[in-house]
VEXDREN-2710 file (C-alpha; in Angstrom, 1 decimal):
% VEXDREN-2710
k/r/px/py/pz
1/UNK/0.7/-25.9/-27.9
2/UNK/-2.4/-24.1/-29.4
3/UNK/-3.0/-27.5/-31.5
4/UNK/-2.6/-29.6/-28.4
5/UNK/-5.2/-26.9/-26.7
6/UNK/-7.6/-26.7/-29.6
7/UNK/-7.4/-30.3/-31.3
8/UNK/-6.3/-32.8/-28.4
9/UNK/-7.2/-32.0/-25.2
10/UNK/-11.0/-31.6/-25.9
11/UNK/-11.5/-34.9/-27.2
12/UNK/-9.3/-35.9/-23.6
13/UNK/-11.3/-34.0/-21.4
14/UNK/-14.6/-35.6/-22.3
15/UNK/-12.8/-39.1/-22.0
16/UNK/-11.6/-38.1/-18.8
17/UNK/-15.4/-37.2/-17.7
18/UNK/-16.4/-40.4/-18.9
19/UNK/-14.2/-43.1/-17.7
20/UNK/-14.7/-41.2/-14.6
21/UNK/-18.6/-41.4/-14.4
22/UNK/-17.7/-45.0/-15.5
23/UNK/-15.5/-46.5/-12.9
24/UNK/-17.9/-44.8/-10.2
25/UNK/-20.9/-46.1/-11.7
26/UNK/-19.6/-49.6/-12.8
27/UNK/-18.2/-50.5/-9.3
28/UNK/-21.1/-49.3/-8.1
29/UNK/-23.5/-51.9/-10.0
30/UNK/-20.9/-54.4/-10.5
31/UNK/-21.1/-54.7/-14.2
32/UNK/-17.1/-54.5/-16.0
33/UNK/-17.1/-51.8/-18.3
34/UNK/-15.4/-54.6/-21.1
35/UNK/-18.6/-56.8/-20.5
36/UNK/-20.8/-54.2/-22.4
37/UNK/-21.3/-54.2/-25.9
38/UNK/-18.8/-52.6/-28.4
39/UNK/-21.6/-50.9/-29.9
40/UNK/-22.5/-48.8/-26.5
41/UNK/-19.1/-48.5/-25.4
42/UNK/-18.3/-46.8/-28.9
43/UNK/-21.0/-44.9/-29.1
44/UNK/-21.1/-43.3/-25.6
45/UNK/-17.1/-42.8/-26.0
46/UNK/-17.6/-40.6/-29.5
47/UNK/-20.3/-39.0/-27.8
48/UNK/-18.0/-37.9/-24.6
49/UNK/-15.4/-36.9/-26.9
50/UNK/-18.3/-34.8/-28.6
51/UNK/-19.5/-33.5/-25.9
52/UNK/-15.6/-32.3/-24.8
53/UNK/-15.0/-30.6/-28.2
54/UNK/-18.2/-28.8/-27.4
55/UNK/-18.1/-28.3/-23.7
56/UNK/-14.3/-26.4/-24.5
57/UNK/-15.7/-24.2/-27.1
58/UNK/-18.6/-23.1/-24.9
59/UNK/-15.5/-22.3/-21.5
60/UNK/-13.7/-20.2/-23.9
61/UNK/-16.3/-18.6/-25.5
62/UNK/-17.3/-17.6/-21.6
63/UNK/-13.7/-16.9/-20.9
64/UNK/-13.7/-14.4/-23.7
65/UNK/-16.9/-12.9/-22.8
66/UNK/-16.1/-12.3/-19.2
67/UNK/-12.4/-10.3/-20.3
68/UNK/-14.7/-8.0/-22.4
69/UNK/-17.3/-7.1/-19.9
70/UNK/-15.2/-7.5/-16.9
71/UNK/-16.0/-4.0/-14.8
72/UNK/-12.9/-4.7/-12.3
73/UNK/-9.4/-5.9/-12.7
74/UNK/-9.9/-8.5/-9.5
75/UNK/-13.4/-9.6/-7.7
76/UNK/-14.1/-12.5/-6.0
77/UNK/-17.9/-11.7/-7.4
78/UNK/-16.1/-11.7/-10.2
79/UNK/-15.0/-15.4/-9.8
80/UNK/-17.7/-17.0/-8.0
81/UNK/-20.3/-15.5/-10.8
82/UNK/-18.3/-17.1/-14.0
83/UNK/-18.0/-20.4/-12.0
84/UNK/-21.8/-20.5/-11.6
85/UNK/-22.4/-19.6/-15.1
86/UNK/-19.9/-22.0/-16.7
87/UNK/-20.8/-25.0/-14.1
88/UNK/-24.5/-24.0/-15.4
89/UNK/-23.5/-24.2/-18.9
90/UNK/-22.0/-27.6/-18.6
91/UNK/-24.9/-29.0/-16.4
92/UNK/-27.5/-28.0/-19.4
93/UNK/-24.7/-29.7/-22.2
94/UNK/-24.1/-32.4/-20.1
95/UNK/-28.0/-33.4/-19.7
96/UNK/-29.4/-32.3/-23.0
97/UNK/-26.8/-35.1/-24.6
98/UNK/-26.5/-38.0/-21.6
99/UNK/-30.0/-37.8/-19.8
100/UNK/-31.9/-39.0/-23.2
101/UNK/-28.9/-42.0/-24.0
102/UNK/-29.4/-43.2/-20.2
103/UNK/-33.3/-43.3/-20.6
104/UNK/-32.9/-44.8/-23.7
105/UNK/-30.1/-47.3/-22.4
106/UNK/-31.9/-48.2/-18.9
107/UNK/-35.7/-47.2/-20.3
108/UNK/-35.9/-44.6/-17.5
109/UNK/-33.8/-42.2/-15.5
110/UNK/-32.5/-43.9/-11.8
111/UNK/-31.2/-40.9/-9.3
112/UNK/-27.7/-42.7/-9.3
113/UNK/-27.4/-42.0/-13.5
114/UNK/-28.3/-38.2/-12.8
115/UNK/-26.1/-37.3/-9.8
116/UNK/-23.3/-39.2/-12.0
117/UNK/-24.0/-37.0/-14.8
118/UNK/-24.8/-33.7/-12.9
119/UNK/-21.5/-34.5/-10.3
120/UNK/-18.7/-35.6/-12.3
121/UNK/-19.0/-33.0/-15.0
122/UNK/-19.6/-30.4/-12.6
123/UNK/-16.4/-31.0/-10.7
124/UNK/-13.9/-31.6/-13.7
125/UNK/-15.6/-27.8/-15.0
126/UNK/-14.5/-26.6/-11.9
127/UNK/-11.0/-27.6/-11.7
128/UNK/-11.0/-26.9/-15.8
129/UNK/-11.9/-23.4/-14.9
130/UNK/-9.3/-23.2/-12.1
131/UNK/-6.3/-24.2/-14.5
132/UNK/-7.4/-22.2/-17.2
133/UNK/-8.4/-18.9/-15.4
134/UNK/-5.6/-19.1/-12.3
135/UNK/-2.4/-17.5/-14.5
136/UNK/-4.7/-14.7/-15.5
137/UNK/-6.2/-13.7/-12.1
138/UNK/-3.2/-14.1/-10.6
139/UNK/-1.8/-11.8/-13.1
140/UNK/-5.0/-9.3/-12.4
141/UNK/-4.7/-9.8/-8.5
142/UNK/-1.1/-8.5/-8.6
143/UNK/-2.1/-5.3/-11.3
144/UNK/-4.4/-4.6/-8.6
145/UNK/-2.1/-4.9/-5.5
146/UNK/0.2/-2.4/-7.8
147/UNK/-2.5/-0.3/-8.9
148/UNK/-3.4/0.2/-5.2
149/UNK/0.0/0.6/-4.0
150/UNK/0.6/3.6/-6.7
151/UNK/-2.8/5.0/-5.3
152/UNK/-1.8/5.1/-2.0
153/UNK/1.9/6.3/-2.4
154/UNK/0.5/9.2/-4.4
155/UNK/-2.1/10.1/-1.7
156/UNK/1.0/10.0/0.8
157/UNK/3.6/12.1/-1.4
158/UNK/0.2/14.5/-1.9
159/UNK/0.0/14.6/1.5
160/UNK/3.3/15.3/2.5
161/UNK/3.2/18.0/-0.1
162/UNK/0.5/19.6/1.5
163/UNK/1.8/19.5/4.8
164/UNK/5.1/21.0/3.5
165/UNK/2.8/24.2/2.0
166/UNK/1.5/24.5/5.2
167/UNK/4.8/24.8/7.3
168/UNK/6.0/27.3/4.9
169/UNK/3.7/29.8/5.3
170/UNK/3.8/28.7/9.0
171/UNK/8.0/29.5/9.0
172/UNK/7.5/33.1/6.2
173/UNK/5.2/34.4/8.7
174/UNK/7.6/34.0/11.8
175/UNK/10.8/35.1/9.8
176/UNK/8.9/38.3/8.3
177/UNK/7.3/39.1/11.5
178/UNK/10.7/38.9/13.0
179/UNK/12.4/41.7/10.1
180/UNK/9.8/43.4/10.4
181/UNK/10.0/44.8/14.1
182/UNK/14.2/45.0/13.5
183/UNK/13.7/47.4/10.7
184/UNK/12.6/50.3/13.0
185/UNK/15.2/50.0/15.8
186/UNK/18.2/48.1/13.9
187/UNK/18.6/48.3/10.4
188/UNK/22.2/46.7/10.8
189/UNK/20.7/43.9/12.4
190/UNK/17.3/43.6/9.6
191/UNK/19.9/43.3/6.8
192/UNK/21.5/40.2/8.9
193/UNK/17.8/38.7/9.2
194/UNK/17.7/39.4/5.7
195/UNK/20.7/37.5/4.8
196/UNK/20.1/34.8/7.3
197/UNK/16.7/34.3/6.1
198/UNK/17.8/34.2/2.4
199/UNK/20.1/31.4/3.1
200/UNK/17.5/29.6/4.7
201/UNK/15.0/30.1/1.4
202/UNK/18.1/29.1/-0.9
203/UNK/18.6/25.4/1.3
204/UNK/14.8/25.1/0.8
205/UNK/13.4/26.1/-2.2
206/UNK/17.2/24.6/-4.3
207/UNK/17.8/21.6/-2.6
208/UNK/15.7/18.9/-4.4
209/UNK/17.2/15.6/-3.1
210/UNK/14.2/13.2/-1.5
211/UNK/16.9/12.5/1.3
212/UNK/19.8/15.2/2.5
213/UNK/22.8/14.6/4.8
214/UNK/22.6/15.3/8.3
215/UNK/25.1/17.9/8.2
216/UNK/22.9/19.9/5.9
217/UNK/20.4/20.1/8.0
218/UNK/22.5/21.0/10.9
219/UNK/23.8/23.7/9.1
220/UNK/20.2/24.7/8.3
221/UNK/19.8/24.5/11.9
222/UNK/22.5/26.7/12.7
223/UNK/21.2/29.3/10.6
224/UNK/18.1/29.3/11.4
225/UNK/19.0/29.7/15.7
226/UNK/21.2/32.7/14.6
227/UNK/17.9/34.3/13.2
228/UNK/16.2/33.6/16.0
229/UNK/18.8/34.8/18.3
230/UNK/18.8/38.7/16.7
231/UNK/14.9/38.4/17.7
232/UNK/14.8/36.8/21.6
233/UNK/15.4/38.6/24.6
234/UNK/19.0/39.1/25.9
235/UNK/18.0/36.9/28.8
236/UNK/18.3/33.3/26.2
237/UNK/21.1/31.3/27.8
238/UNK/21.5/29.1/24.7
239/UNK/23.1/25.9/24.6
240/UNK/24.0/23.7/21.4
241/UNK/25.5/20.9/21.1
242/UNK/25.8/19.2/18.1
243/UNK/27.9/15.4/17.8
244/UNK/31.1/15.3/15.2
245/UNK/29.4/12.5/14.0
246/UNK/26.5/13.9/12.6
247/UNK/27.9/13.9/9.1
248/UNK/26.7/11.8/6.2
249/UNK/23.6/10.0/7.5
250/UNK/20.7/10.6/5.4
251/UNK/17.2/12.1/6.6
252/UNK/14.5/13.7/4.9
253/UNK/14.6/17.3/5.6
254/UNK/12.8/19.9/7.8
255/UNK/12.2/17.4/10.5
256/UNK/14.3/18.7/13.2
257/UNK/13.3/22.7/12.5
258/UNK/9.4/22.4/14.3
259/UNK/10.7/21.6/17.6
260/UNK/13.5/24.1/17.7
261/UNK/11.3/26.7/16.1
262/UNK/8.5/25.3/18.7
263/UNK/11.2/26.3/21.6
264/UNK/11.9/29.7/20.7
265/UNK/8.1/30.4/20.3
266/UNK/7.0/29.2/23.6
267/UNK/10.4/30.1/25.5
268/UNK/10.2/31.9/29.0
269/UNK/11.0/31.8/32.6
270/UNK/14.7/31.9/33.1
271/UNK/15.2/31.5/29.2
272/UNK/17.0/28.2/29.3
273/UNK/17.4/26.7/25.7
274/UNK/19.4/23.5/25.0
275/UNK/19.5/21.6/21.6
276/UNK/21.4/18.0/21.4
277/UNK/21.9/16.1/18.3
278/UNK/24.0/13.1/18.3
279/UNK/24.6/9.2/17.2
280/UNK/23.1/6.5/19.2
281/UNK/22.7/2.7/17.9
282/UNK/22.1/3.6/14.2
283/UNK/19.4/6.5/15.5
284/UNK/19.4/10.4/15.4
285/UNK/19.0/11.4/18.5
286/UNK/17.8/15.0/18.5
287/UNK/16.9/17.0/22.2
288/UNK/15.3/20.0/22.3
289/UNK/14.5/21.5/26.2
290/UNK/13.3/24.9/26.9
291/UNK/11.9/26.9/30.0
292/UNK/8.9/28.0/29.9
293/UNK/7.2/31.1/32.2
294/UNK/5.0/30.2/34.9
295/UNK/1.7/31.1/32.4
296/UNK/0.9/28.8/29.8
297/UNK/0.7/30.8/26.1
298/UNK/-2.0/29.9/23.8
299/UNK/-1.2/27.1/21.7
300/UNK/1.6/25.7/24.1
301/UNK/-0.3/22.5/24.6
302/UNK/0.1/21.1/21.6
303/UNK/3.0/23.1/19.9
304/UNK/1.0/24.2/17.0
305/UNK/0.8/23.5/13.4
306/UNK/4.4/22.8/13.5
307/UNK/4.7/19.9/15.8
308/UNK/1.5/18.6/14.2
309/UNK/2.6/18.7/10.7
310/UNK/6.0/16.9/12.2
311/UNK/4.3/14.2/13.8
312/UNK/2.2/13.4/10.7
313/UNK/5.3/13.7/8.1
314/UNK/7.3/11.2/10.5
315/UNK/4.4/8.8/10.5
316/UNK/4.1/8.9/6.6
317/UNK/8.1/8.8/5.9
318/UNK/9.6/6.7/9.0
319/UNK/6.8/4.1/9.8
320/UNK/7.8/2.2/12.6
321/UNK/11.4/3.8/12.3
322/UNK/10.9/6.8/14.5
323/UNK/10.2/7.8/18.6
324/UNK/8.8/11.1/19.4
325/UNK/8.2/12.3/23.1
326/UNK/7.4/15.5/24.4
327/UNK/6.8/16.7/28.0
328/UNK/6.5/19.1/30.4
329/UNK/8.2/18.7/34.4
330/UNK/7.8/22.0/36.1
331/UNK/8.8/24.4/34.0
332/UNK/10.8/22.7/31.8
333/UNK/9.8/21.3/28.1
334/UNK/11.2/18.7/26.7
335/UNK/10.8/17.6/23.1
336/UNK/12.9/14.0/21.8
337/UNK/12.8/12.7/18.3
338/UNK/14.8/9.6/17.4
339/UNK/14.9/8.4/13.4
340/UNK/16.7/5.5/12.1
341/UNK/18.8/6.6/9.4
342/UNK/20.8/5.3/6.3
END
């Protein structure tokens, strides 16, 4: 193949240019290429062949020269600049060796003999330049589609790691706060925080799995409403209701904690709290509604960091593959997320 490409096709490629310019400019003047003289034919035809073992040498001498100063992996600048240079090239080779054998031929230069010999050559070094150079930009244009791909997933994952260091703190700050007012009036029930909050530290900082099953993180859940419960008011009429067949689906985790978190925060009125999860058409449907008092706390309108940070996570994890709704009727809030799982 590399003697074919460096011995054979050369010679070829000139002859190609030639009979080309030929049967264009022979039909055009009427004049059979066969009724010319032997000695013109031959000489113009070792000439083409020539000028083809030169014209390739000079396209991949270029072609070398662009790989070691290209600044990008893909650019259409890229492209259109090394096309204009090697059509350039081959306009100058093309005249310096033709022009001077048609004045001498004809005894001057008609237009018809240059546009012939600035057209034909010009077009065959474009589509030269398209079969040589397409494999290798192709191969560049994908690099760079998977260069840019890895760039943006680790902007997301960095993303979704710092949202997760926000809710954190966010959810330390809440629990603490919580253990904190228990330890002066029921030590009994601080050591229960204490253990309640432990477990909830142990399913976050130990599990590691991208994806968890749904019944973890409804037992997370569970635990996490029985800490809450040692700290509301004896008023919370609590309602849970969790589907049997919440089992194995896979989620990622810590998406269903912000709106239940967001309930017990912003609870009031008559204290009604209900929390539905169940199985609906290949969805997670999970309902969270709570009362609210008649006064609207500060930070109730949009939930907080919390339902911020969950709105942004299920945008970066379930594109297109998640519903989320919140509202308020009277003095009722209701917050419904629905995720496609596996």
């Amino acid at each position: 193949m590399n003697f074919f490409r460096k011995y054979i096709f050369p010679p070829l490629y000139g002859l190609i240019i030639y009979f080309t310019v030929r049967l264009l400019h022979d039909t055009e003047i009427r004049i059979p290429f066969w009724e010319r003289t032997w000695q013109q034919n031959s000489i113009e035809l070792v000439m083409s062949m020539l000028v083809g073992y030169v014209g390739v040498y000079i396209f991949e001498r270029l072609f070398k020269y662009y790989d070691r100063h290209r600044t990008s992996q893909f650019s259409y600048w890229n492209i259109v600049r090394e096309l204009a240079i090697m059509v350039g090239a081959n306009l100058v080779l093309m005249n310096i060796v033709f022009t001077p054998w048609v004045i001498f031929i004809n005894g001057k230069l008609y237009m018809d003999d240059l546009a012939d010999i600035c057209t034909i050559p010009a077009l065959y070094a474009v589509v030269y330049y398209g079969i040589a150079r397409a494999r290798k930009y192709m191969v560049a244009y994908v690099d760079n589609r998977i260069l840019l791909e890895k760039v943006t997933n680790d902007q997301l994952q960095t993303e979704l790691k710092f949202l997760k260091s926000q809710y954190h703190p966010h959810f330390l700050f809440n629990a603490l706060n919580t253990i904190y007012f228990q330890m002066d009036e029921d030590v009994a029930g601080a050591k229960q925080s204490i253990e309640k909050f432990s477990e909830l530290l142990r399913y976050q900082l130990y599990d590691q799995q991208q994806k968890v099953t749904v019944i973890n993180e409804m037992e997370y859940l569970q635990t996490f409403i029985d800490l809450q419960k040692m700290r509301t008011s004896e008023k919370l009429k609590l309602t849970v209701d969790l589907d049997k067949k919440l089992n194995g689906q896979l989620v990622y985790p810590l998406l269903f904690l912000p709106l239940v978190e967001n309930a017990f925060k912003f609870i009031g009125g008559d204290y009604q709290l209900k929390i539905q999860a169940g199985v609906d058409a290949g969805q997670i449907v999970f309902t969270v509604a709570n009362s609210t008092p008649d006064f609207e706390p500060t930070g109730s309108k949009n939930g907080g960091i919390g339902i911020e940070n969950l709105k942004r996570r299920l945008d970066l994890l379930y594109p297109g593959k998640h519903s989320f709704v919140a509202q308020k009727a009277g003095n009722l809030f209701t917050a419904e997320l629905k995720i496609q799982y596996e």
